[in-house]
C-alpha positions, 0 to 999 in steps of 0.5 A: 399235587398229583398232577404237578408232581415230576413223576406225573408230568414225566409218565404223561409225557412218555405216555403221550410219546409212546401213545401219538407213536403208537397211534401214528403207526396204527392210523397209517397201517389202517389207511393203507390197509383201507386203501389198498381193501379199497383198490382191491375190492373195486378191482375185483368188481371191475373184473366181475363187470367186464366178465359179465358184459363179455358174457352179454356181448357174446349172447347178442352176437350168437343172436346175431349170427344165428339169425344171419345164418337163418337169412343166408338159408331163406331164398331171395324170394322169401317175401314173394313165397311166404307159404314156402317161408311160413314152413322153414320158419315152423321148421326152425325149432332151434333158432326158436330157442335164441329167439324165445318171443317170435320170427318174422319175415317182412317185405321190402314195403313193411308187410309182415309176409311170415311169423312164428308162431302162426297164432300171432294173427298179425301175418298181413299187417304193415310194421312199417311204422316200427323204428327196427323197420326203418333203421334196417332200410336205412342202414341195410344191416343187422340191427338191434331195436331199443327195448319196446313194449309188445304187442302181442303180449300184454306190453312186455318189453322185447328187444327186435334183431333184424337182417336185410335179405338182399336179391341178385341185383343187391336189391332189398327182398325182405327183412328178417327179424327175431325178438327176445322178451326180456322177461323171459329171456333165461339169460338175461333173467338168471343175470338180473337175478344174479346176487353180489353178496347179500344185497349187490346187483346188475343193471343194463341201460340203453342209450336212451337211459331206459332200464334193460335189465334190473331186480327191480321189475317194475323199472324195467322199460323205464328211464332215468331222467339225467340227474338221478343216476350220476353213474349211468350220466358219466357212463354214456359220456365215456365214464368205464371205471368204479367209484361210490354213488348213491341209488336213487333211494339213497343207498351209498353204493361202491358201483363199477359201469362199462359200455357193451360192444355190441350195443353201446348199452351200460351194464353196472355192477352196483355193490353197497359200501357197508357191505362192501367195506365191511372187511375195512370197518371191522379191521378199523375197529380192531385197530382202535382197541389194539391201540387202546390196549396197547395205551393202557399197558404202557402207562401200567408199565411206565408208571412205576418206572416212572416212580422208580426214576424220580424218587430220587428228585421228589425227594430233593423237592421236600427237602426244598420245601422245608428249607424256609423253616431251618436256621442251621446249615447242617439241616439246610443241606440236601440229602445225597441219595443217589449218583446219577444227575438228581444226586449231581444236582444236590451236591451242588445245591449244597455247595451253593448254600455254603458260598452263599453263607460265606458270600452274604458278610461280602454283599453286606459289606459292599452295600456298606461301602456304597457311595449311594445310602442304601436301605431295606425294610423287611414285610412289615413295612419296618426298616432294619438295615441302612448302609454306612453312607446312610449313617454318615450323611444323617450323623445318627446310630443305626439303633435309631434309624431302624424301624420308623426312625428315619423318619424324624430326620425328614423335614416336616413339610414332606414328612405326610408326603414321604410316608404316604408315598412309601406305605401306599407303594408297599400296600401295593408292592409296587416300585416308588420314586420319591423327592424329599428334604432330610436332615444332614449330619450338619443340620442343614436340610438337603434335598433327596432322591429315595427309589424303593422296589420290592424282591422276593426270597428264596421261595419267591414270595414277596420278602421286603423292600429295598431302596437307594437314595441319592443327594441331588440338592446341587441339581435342584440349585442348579436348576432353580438358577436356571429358571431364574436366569430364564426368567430374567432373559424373559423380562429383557427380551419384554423389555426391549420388545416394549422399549422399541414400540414406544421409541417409534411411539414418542419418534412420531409423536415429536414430529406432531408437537414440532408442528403444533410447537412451532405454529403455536410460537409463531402466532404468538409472535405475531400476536400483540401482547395483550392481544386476547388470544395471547393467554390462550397460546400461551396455554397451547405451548404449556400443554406442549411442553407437557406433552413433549416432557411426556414423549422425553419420558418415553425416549429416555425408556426406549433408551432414544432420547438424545444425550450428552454423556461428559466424564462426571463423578457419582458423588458429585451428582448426589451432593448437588441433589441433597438439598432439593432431596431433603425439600422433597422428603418429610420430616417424618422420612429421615435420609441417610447418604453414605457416599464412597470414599473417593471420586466414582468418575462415569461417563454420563448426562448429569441431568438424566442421572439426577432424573433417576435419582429423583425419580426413585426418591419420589418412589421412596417417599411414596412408598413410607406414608407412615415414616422410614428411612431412605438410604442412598449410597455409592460404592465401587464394585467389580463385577466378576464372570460368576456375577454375570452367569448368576444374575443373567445380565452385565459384562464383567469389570468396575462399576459404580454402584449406586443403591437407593433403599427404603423401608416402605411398603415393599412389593410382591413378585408379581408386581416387581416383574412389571415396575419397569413397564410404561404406563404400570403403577400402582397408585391411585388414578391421576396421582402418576403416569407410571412413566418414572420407572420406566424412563429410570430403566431406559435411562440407565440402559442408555448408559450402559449401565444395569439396573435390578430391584429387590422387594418383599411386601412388608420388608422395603425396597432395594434399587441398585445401579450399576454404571461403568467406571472410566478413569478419565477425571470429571467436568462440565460442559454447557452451551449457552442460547441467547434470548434475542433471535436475529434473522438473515438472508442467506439460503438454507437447504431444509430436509423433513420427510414430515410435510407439516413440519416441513412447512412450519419450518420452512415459514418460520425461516422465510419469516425471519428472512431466510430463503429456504430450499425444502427437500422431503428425504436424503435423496431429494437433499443431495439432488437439491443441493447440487443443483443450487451450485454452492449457494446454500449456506447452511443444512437443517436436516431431519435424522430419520427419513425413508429411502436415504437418512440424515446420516448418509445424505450428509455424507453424500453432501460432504463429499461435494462440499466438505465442511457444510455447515449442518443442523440435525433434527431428530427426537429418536438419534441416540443410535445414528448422530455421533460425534463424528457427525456433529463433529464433537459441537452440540450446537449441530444438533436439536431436538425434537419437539423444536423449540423456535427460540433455540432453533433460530439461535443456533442457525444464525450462531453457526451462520456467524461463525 
């Protein structure tokens, strides 16, 4: 609690505030006190540096001049002399004081001629070998040697300085030369002594990297490889500045380098960074505790103020906390304990609480006027509000809602559903969506919609659920025609689908029993009658006509078999059946007929109408093993736009409405939606083809007319057909066919795209006397046509043929000739022969398979015409 307190939370922030300010000031006053201690102390070791190689400079050059001073005094023939030589040099104590090791006087070949002191004992030895010898021949100037180990003193390091002595022809005379032991020259000894601070020291390199001068002795005349010594390898590539290094033991040091003047030598000035940097640390160190003294006084400081400043708010926030707990207004409001913002903000709170006391009776009342049912339960899962709208649609009292109430109104099969959806959700405290049937006020059951979402108090803890619900029982009807609607466009598009394969199924089929028909007939007729293969003919054709009654089946399902619709009355058709139904139906099934009052007048083939009617009785019969009633009635009915849009079929109008039903078997959906398919039954094997129903529905639709079938299993069965009225009065038309057949000679013009046919055909007619012209298409027919100049009597033309039809290759042929005698053949017409073609006469037209008898009738009786 202490730590999410207001007064906590506002002292760390004002505390953090103060101390990253703090902080922030005392980290950039310590950086650049340690940056410009830094600069400081590098430019004063720098100075230093410079002082001393100044210093070093100046030494060698006194060395230098002294002993130039000393060669302009040596006579030119110093060599060729030296006794004279070895006296000025014994003579020459103060040059001794620079030259603390020895003089020396060499002749132009590298003898030494002279020395000092005279117990060197190496007077007459040749130093030609020395590199001072060779560089002072070779320059013929001063020169100063790289340390070398001596000779005369156990290998100490001494430093040569030589000067060419030149005669009056500038010829070389002699070299002179003075040597320095570094281990005993004072100068260079008291700076290698030399001490910066406790530990600080000097350092002098040649350019070979050997060691000159260091506290160390025993590095003296040693090298540093490159590598070891990052400062002295900067140095002798031009490097003259400070910056920290190492020492080759480790020791980080701040380390300044400069080059001499005189000898190009590396004189460093090398300074530990602890010791160097001491002065930074130490203050590093008390600007770390004067931030944290500072720290620590400020949050004593702003601790109590802190405290004093949010009194007022800690006070609000009990208040706030015992408000769950208090009923009356009075002891809700906040206590005003001061005028600044806190006080501000607590009168508010209190205006707040009064509006929302006298705001909570309006949001009441307009969940009670809300068009949609609303509820809310409290944590106990129990409801204890409905709106009126709820009460209203369900007609009870609210006592009776309240609690688990509601539930009795939902109806049984979705009551366990209902529950366990709302107790599952609130065990989670998750939102739910749920569809169910409830009782209405006018006890029908409807069906609808509950959301349900939890909320929370004042405190923000979880407080309840609530939930509307809205009727949505028109949608879901909606929707259900729209699924049935789909489902009957479904069955259509099947039906068509499957009607169109078996129209080109039973197209060529035709054309097979058309030749076998017609060889068949022929070679009975020219068989003698009692001739033994006469009976087996005879079984050939029976086996035909089966066959071609089948493929009759097949068009009048595919709605392609050919028709010969004449205005007829519905009645009529079934008073004429009565009889023949009542010798189909047994005893033990009774008919009833109940026929409209008047005359339903259709546009129809009689024949085909009796094969629906018989086929659906047969069905009937079938379907009521153990007995029934078969009803079969007319009536007139019109069809409106509302009828249509429900059942998915038809167009509007009058209708003759023929309805067979029996109280058989029924069916269940699944085999209702496959009745109208070719070859479905559901009888034993060899008791039917499953053709009836289908040619029935391909029959009807040839009409125009719509078919529908309800069943339930158990319950029967209702057809009902629906045949467009027309108001033209009833008749009936036949056309006679002779049975004696008679020849001729005329010519004919025979068109068959189906060579066998062609064939049969064309010698079945030169048989009886004909002479016959064959053309295999409509192309063909109208070139053959016209090259027999006018001399074909008569047309015999199949319908169906590639490149040019029956139709058009009539056409073409009629516009030569008008008014040629034609006969059409075809088993599949209904949708290409019309009465303009046949020009309102039967007779032009026969079907397929072609009966031999009917074809050589109609030939020779429009031939007579």
């Amino acid at each position: 609690m202490l730590f999410t307190s207001m007064k906590t939370k506002m002292t760390l922030a004002v505390f953090l505030l103060v101390g990253v300010l703090m902080t922030a000031s005392a980290v950039g006053s310590y950086l650049f006190f340690e940056k410009t201690f830094k600069q400081s102390i590098s430019q004063q070791q720098a100075v230093l540096l410079d002082s001393l190689a100044a210093q070093i400079d100046d030494r060698i050059f006194d060395f230098t001049r002294e002993l130039h001073t000393l060669s302009r005094r040596l006579p030119p023939d110093a060599a060729i002399h030296p006794e004279q030589t070895q006296r000025l040099l014994d003579t020459e104590q103060r040059q001794r004081a620079f030259f603390d090791n020895s003089l020396f006087l060499f002749s132009p070949s590298g003898k030494m001629v002279a020395a000092t002191p005279r117990e060197l004992n190496f007077i007459g030895g040749d130093f030609s070998f020395r590199e001072y010898y060779r560089e002072t021949v070779k320059r013929g100037s001063t020169y100063i040697s790289p340390p070398f180990a001596s000779l005369q003193k156990q290998s100490r390091p001494i430093i040569m300085f030589t000067v060419p002595i030149f005669d009056a022809r500038h010829q070389l005379s002699g070299i002179l030369a003075g040597s320095i032991d570094l281990r005993e020259q004072h100068f260079l000894r008291s700076l290698a002594a030399l001490k910066l601070g406790k530990k600080g020291f000097l350092s002098l390199y040649d350019n070979r990297r050997n060691v000159l001068m260091h506290p160390d002795k025993r590095r003296v005349l040693r090298q540093d490889p490159p590598g070891t010594n990052e400062m002295l390898d900067r140095a002798l590539q031009g490097f003259q500045e400070t910056a920290e290094t190492r020492t080759r033991t480790g020791i980080p040091v701040l380390r300044s380098v400069k080059r001499l003047q005189s000898t190009g030598w590396v004189l460093a000035v090398s300074y530990p960074i602890d010791e160097a940097y001491a002065a930074v640390y130490t203050a590093r160190n008390y600007f770390a505790a004067g931030s944290l003294a500072a720290a620590l006084l400020s949050l004593f400081l702003i601790w109590p103020f802190m405290q004093y400043l949010t009194r007022p708010l800690a006070s609000f926030t009990r208040h706030l906390e015992r408000l769950p707990a208090q009923q009356d207004l009075a002891h809700k409001l906040a206590p005003v304990t001061s005028d600044d913002e806190i006080g501000q903000m607590a009168r508010t709170f209190n205006t707040m609480l009064v509006e929302l006391e006298r705001s909570a009776d309006f949001y009441l009342t307009l969940f009670e006027n809300f068009p949609a049912m609303i509820w809310r339960a409290g944590t106990d899962s129990k409801v204890n509000y409905f709106n009126r709208t709820w009460l209203d649609f369900t007609g009870r009292d609210l006592s009776e809602e309240l609690g688990d109430g509601w539930a009795t109104g939902v109806h049984a099969e979705d009551l366990d559903y209902c529950l366990k959806t709302y107790r599952d959700a609130f065990s989670q405290r998750a939102p739910f969506q749920m569809q169910y049937r409830l009782r209405h006020a006018d006890g029908n059951y409807r069906w609808i919609i509950d959301m349900g979402r939890p909320f929370k108090g004042l405190d923000g803890r979880f407080a309840g659920y609530i939930g509307t619900c809205y009727d949505v029982t028109e949608r879901i009807q909606a929707e259900e025609e729209r699924r049935a609607l789909e489902h009957q466009l479904t069955q259509s598009q099947k039906m068509e689908a499957i009607g169109t394969l078996t129209g080109g199924i039973a197209h060529d089929f035709n054309n097979i029993l058309t030749a076998i028909i017609g060889y068949a007939t022929m070679m009975q007729v020219q068989l003698e009658e009692d001739h033994p293969l006469q009976a087996k003919v005879s079984e050939v054709l029976r086996a035909s006509e089966r066959a071609a009654n089948l493929t009759r089946s097949l068009l009048a399902y595919s709605r392609k078999q050919v028709t010969n619709p004449v205005p007829i009355g519905v009645n009529a058709i079934l008073l004429n059946l009565e009889v023949m139904l009542r010798r189909l139906i047994p005893e033990h099934i009774e008919l009833r007929m109940q026929l409209f009052g008047a005359e339903l007048s259709v546009l129809a083939d009689s024949g085909q109408i009796e094969q629906v009617i018989m086929n659906l009785a047969v069905n009937a019969r079938d379907a009521m093993a153990a007995g029934g009633i078969l009803s079969i009635a007319t009536d007139r009915i019109i069809l409106d736009q509302e009828f249509v849009a429900a059942h998915g079929y038809g167009l509007p109008g009058s209708y003759a409405l023929i309805t067979v039903a029996d109280t058989g078997v029924g069916m269940d959906e699944k085999t209702r939606d496959r009745i109208f398919e070719p070859f479905f039954t559901t009888k034993e094997p060899g008791k039917g083809t499953g053709l009836g129903l289908a040619m029935v529905y391909g029959i009807v639709k040839q009409h125009c007319g719509f078919i529908n079938c309800y069943s339930e299993p158990g319950h029967g069965t209702v057809f009902r057909i629906y045949l467009p009225l027309i108001d033209l009065p009833a008749r009936s038309e036949t056309i006679p066919v002779e049975d004696a057949v008679h020849g001729g000679e005329e010519t004919l013009l025979l068109v068959e795209d189906d060579a066998v046919i062609r064939d049969m055909v064309r010698e079945l007619l030169q048989d009886f006397g004909y002479r016959v012209i064959t053309a295999v298409d409509g192309v063909d027919a109208v070139e053959k046509y016209k090259g027999a100049a006018g001399s074909v009597a008569l047309i015999i033309m199949d319908v169906i043929m590639p490149r040019m039809n029956g139709r058009d290759a009539y056409q073409a042929i009629s516009a030569m000739a008008p008014g040629a005698k034609v006969i059409f053949m075809s088993g599949y017409t209904a949708d290409i022969i019309t009465d303009t073609l046949t020009m309102g006469d039967p007779r032009h037209f026969i079907s397929k398979p072609i009966k031999i008898k009917e074809l050589l009738a109609r030939v020779r009786e429009l031939l007579d015409e």
